[in-house]
N, C-alpha and C positions, 0 to 999 in steps of 0.2 A: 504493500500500500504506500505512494507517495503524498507524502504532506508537504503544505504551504506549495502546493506542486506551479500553481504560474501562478501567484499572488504574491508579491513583492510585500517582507514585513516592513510596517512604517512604527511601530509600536514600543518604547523601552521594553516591555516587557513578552514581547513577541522573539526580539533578538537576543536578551538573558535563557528564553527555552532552547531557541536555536545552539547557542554555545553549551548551553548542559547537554544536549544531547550530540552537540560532535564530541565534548569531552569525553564521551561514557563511550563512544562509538569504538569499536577496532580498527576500522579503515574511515578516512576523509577526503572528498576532494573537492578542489576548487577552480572558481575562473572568475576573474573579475573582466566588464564591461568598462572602459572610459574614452575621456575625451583629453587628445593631446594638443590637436591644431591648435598654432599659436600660445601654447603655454608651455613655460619652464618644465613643470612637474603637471602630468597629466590629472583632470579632474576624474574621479572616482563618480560613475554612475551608475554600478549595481556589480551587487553581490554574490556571488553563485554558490549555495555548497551540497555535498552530498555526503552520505555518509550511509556504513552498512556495519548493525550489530555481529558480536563474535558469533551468532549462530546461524549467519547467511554465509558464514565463510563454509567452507567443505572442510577435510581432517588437515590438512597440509594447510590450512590457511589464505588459499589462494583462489580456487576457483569461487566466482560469486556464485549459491546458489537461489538469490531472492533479489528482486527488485529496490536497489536504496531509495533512500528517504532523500528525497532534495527539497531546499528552500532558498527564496531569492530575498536579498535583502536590498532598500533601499538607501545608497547613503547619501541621497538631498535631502532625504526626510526623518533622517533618524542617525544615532551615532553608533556604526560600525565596530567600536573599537573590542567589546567584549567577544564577537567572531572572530575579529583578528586575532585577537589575544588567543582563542582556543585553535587556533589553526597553527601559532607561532610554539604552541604548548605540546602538542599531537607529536607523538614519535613516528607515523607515518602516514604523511600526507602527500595525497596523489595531483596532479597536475598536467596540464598536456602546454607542450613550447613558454614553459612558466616565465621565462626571462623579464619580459615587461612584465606580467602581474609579480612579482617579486620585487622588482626594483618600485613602482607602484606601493605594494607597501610598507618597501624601506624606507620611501622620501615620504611616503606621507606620516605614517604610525611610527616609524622608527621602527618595523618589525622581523624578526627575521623567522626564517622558518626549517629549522636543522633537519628536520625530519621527512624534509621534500623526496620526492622521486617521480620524474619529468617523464612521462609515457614515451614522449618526442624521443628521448635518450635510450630508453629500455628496446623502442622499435629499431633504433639503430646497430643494436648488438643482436639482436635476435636477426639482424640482416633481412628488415623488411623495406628496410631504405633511411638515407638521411634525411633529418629534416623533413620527415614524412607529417603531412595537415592531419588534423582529428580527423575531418569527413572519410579523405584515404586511409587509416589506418578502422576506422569505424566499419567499412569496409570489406577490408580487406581479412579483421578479426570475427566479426556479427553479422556479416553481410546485410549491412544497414548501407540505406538512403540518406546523409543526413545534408539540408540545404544549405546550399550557401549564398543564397538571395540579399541578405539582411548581414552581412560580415559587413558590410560598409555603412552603417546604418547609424543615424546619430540617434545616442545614445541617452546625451541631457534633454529628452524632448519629454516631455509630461503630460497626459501618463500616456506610459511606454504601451502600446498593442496589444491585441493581444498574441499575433503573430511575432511579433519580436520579445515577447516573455515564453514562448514555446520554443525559440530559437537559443534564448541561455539556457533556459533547462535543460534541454538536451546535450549542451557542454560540458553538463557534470552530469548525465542522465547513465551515460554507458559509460564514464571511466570507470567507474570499479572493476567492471566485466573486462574491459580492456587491459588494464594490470593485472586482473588474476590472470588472463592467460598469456599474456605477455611472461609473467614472473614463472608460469610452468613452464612455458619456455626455456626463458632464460635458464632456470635451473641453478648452477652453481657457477654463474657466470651473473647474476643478479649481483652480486655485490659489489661489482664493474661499474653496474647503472648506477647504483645507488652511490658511488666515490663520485662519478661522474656529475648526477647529479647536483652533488655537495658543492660541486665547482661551479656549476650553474646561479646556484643560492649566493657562494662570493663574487661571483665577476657582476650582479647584479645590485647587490651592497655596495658593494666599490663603487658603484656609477653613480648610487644614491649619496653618498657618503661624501663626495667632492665636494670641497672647502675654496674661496678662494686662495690658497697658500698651493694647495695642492692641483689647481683648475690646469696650470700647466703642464702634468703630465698625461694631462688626456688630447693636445693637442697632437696633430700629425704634423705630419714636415720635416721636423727637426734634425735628421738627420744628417750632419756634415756642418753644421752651424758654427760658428764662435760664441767665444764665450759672452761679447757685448750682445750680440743679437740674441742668445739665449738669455742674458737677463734682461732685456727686455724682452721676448717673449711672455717672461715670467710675471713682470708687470702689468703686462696687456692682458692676460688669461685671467689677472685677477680681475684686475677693471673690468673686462666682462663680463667675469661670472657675480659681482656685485653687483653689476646692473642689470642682468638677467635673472635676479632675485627681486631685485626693487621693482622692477616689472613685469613678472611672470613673464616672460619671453621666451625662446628657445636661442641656443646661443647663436645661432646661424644667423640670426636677425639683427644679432646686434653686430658684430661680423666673423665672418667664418673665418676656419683655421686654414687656409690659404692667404687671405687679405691681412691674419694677423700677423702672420708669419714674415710678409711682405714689409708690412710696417716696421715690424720690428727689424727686418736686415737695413729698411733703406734710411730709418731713422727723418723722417722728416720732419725739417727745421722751422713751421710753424704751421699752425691753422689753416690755410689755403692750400697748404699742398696736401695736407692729410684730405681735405674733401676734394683733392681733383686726384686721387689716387684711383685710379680703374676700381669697378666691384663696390666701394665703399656704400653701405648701406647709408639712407637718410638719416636713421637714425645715429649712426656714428659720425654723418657728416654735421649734425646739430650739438654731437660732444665731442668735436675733434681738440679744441683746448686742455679736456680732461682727457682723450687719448693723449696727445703734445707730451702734458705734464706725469703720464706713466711713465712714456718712456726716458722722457728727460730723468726722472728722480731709478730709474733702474740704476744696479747696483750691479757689473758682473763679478763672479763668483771667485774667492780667493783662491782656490787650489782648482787647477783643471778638471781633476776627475768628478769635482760637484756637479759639471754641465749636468750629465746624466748619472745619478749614482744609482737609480734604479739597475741598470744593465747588468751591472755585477751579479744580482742574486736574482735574476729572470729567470734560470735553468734551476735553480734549489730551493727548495723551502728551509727557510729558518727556524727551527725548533730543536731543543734537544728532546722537548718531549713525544705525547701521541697526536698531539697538534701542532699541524703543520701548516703554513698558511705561503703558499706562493705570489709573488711578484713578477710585473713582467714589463716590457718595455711600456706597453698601451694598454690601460683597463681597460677591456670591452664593454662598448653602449646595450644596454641592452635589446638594442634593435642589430649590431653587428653579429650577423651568421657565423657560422663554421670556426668560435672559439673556445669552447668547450672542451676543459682537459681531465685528464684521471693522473692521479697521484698513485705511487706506487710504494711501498715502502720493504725496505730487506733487511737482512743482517750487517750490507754490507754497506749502506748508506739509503739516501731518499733520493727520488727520482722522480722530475713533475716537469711539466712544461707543456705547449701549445699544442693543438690540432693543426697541422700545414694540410688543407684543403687539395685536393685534387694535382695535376700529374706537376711534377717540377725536374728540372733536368737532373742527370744522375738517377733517376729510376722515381717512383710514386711511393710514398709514404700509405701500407695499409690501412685502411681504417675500420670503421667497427665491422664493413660487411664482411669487409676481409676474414676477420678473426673466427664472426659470427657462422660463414662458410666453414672451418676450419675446425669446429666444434670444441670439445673438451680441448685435444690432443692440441692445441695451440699453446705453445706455453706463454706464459704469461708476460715473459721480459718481450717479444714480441708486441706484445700492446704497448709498451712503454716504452721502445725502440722510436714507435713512429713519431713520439713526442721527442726525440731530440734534435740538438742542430744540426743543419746541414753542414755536410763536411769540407766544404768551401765556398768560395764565392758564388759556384753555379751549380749550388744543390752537394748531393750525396747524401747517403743515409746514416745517420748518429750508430757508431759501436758500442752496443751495450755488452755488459758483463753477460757475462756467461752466470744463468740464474736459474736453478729448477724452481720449481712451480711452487714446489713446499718453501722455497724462499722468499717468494716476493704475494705479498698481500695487496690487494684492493688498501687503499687508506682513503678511511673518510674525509675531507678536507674540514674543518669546525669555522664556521663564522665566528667573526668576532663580536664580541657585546654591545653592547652599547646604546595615414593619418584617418577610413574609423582606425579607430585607436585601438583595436583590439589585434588578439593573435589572429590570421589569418587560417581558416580551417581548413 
């Protein structure tokens, strides 16, 4: 039987049952609905959750055998935050391409969600494809119908249809079904997905988490720069990202990281030439003075190696302990594809680094379908292989240690504390 099945709760006390009852649940999943055009931080316009008690699971815990309970929550009209809080609480919560709904509500609630497992990610290893949409993998698993009419559909419009409350529900209508048999699948290759998708959960906090101190190392470009133009770079990302706060903006509007990049090499020497610079937004043409005065008051860096001190520890996680938390040159946006890594850990050290997408010279880096073809008998340094550097300028494939399988473990990655706008099905 599904409850609150298309009726969006508007209620304090509508959304306190909702959380008691994912609390109590065994399995949860989710999908938030919003709007980003034009804003910094995307507005939140519904809520999606599902959830199946321990007695709809089968012996193994996996196969659904009962229909979940879904409910959709309204947050223009009510406050979200005791859902979130039960979602950020759940030791396993399901999700399908969760990257924006993640990052969503890291910048909004502060929330993070440790207990994630990204269907998108699980279908990857079972070698049903990357990057595979719900409706394809719905599919492909249930031999389900499901529309994609309404994936572009605005979302802050009141009240919502009833055609497009039929169309969230069904977002979290068949996840549970689609993880149990995704997770029979997977088998003992599950906890691949599950490190994997730990990774998903941080490169998505990371995005949320940018400070203007820190707005600089999510610029591109930089690569081969000086150390002047890199402190200004550093000036101008802040100034940015202050003003793309003070105005809910996106940063591209106030100016992109090509233009700022520009700015910052050519240094120009007052107000009229920063607004005749090619590209420059109107808006930064009406603060080119407080552009002037970043780069003027920039400071470059005492020791060389500060340009980028990131770079050093992009291939390793720092920890002595069971958390491990990697770095890398560019935190991925949570709209940038194919960056998703798995962590690996052994006797003989830690092993972590990027997904390199499709073919590069010196041979193609496997990726999940690879392994997922290759079944058990793949061993494991294998997976971990494709995450390392190329072994020169034009490609080759990173030499990992020689590691049997009993050696190297899946490692979870732990967060740390502290345009429609939706996934595309």
């Amino acid at each position: 039987m599904v409850s609150w099945a298309v009726t969006p709760a508007r209620e304090p006390s509508e959304v306190a049952a909702i959380a008691e009852a994912l609390a109590r649940a065994e399995l949860v999943t989710f999908d938030l609905e919003f709007l980003a055009q034009d804003r910094l931080i995307p507005t939140l316009c519904l809520v999606q959750v599902s959830w199946v008690e321990h007695r709809e699971l089968d012996a193994d815990g996996r196969e659904i055998v009962a229909p979940p309970r879904i409910a959709l929550v309204d947050p223009l009209a009510v406050d979200v935050g005791p859902v979130v809080q039960a979602l950020a609480a759940h030791p396993r919560v399901v999700a399908h391409a969760a990257r924006q709904d993640l990052w969503v509500l890291a910048a909004r609630f502060g929330a993070v969600v440790p207990g994630l497992v990204d269907t998108q990610v699980m279908a990857a290893f079972a070698g049903i494809g990357d990057q595979v949409g719900l409706a394809a993998l719905a599919n492909e698993l249930l031999g389900l119908q499901l529309g994609k009419e309404l994936q572009w559909t605005d979302w802050g419009t009141r009240p919502l249809s009833p055609a497009q409350l039929a169309y969230a529900a069904d977002d979290v209508r068949h996840l549970p079904a689609i993880y149990g048999l995704l997770a029979k699948r997977l088998a003992n290759r599950m906890p691949w997905a599950v490190a994997e998708s730990a990774g998903v959960m941080s490169d998505a906090l990371a995005a949320a988490s940018v400070t203007p101190e820190t707005a600089w190392r999510h610029v591109g470009g930089l690569r081969g720069i000086d150390a002047d133009t890199h402190a200004a770079v550093v000036a101008l990302a802040a100034w940015r990202q202050r003003v793309a706060i003070e105005l809910d903006r996106p940063l591209g509007q106030i100016v992109n990281d090509k233009i700022l990049v520009e700015l910052a090499r050519t240094r120009p020497s007052d107000p009229d030439a920063v607004r005749a610079h090619k590209g420059v937004t109107r808006l930064a043409r009406d603060r080119a003075a407080d552009i002037l005065a970043a780069i003027s008051a920039a400071e470059p860096a005492k020791e060389p190696h500060a340009i980028r001190p990131w770079r050093a520890a992009s291939l390793h996680g720092r920890s002595a302990g069971p958390e491990v938390r990697c770095s890398r040159s560019r935190t991925p946006s949570p709209t940038r594809p194919g960056s998703r890594r798995v962590l690996f850990r052994s006797r003989r050290g830690v092993r972590a680094g990027r997904r390199r997408a499709g073919p590069r010279r010196g041979g193609r880096a496997p990726g999940a379908r690879d392994v997922a073809a290759r079944g058990d008998r793949a061993p494991v340094d294998r997976l971990a292989r494709r995450h390392g550097r190329p072994g020169g300028r034009h490609g080759g494939t990173h030499r990992a240690r020689d590691h049997s399988s009993e050696d190297l473990e899946p490692l979870r990655a732990v967060a740390p504390s502290g345009s429609s706008d939706r996934n595309v099905r």
